[in-house]
LOKEKOL-89513 format. One line per 3 residues: number of its first residue (from 1); their letters; for each residue x, y, z of C-alpha. Coordinates in steps of 0.1 Angstrom, whole numbers, plus 2048, in hexadecimal, padded with zeros to 3 digits. Layout:
# LOKEKOL-89513
NUM = a = X Y Z  ...
This chain:
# LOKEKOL-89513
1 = xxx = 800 800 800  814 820 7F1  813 83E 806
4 = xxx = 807 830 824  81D 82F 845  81A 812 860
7 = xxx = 813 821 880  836 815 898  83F 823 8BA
10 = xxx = 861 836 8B8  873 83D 8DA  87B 860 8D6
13 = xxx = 8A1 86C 8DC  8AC 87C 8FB  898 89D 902
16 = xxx = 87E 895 8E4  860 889 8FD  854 868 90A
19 = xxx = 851 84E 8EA  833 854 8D4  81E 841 8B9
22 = xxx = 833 84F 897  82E 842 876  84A 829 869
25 = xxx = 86C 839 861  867 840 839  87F 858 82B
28 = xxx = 8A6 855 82E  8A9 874 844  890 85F 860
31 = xxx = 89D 83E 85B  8BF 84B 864  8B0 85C 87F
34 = xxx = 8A2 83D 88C  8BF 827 887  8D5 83D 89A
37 = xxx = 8BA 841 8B5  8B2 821 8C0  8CC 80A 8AF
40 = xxx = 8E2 7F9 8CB  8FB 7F0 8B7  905 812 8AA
43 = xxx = 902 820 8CE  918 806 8DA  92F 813 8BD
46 = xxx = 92D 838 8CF  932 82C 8F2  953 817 8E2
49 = xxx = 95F 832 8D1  95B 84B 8F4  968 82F 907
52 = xxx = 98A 82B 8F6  988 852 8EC  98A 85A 913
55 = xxx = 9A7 839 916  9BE 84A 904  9B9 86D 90E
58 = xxx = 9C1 85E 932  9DE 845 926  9F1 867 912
61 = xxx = 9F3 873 934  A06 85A 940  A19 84D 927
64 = xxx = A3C 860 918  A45 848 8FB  A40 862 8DB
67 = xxx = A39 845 8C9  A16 840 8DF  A0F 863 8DC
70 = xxx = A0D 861 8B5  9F5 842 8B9  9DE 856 8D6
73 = xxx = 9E1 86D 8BB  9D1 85B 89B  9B8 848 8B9
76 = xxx = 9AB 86C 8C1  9A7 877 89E  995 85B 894
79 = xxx = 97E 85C 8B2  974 882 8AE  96C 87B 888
82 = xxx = 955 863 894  947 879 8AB  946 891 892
85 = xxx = 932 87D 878  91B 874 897  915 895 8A2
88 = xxx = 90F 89F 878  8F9 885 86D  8E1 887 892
91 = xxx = 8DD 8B1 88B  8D4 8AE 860  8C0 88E 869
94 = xxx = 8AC 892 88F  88B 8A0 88A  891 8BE 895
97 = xxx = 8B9 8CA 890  8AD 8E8 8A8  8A0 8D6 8C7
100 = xxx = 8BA 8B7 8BF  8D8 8D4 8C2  8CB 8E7 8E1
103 = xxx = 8C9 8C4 8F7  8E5 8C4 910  8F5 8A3 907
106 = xxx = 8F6 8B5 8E0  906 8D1 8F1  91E 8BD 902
109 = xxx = 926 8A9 8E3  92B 8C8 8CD  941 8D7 8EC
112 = xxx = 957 8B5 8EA  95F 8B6 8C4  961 8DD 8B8
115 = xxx = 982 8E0 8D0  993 8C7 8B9  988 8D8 898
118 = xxx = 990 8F9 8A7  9B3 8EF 8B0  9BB 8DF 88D
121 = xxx = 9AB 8FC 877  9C6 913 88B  9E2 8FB 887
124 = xx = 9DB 8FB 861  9D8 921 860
C-alpha cells in the first residue's frame, strides 16, 4: 500500500519527550535518525570510541616514550572524527536540528570536539 505509513512506537532521543505513536521511519533523513537513536550496536560503537578516547588521553599522561605519543596521537584523531561524523549526521538528520543542538548532552558533545578543530585550523594557519 503506496503512501501509507505503519503506525510504530519510536523512543524519542534524550530531551525529545516520553516515546510516542510515530509513523514508520520512511525517508533516509528519519531512518538514519532512528538507526542512530535506538540502534545498540552503533551506541556501543560511541561508548567504545569514548572509552578508549578518555584511555589514551589518561595513558599520554603518564607515558614519555615519543613513540606512544604519536600513536595517542592518531587514536585521538581518529576518535574526534568519529565524534565529529556523530555529532554531524544527529544535527542534519534529528527532527528537529534546533531542539537536538540546545540539549545539554549536544552541548557537551559539540564542547568536546570544536577544541580539537580549533587547535588544528590554527596550527594550519
Amino acid at each position: 500500500m503506496s503512501g501509507q505509513h505503519s503506525s510504530a512506537v519510536q523512543p524519542s532521543a534524550p530531551g525529545f519527550g516520553s516515546p510516542r505513536q510515530v509513523a514508520a521511519p520512511v525517508t533516509l533523513r528519519e531512518k538514519v535518525w532512528y538507526f542512530i537513536d535506538n540502534d545498540a550496536r552503533f551506541t556501543l560503537f560511541v561508548m567504545l570510541a569514548i572509552f578508549i578516547s578518555t584511555l589514551t588521553y589518561i595513558l599520554d599522561t603518564y607515558i614519555t616514550e615519543p613513540t606512544a605519543h604519536e600513536a595517542f596521537w592518531v587514536v585521538e584523531v581518529v576518535a574526534v572524527c568519529i565524534f565529529t561524523v556523530e555529532y554531524t549526521v544527529k544535527i542534519l538528520c534529528a527532527p528537529s536540528a534546533y531542539k537536538f543542538a540546545k540539549q545539554p548532552l549536544s552541548v557537551i558533545d559539540l564542547v568536546a570536539i570544536v577544541p580539537f578543530w580549533v587547535e588544528m585550523f590554527i596550527q594550519a594557519v
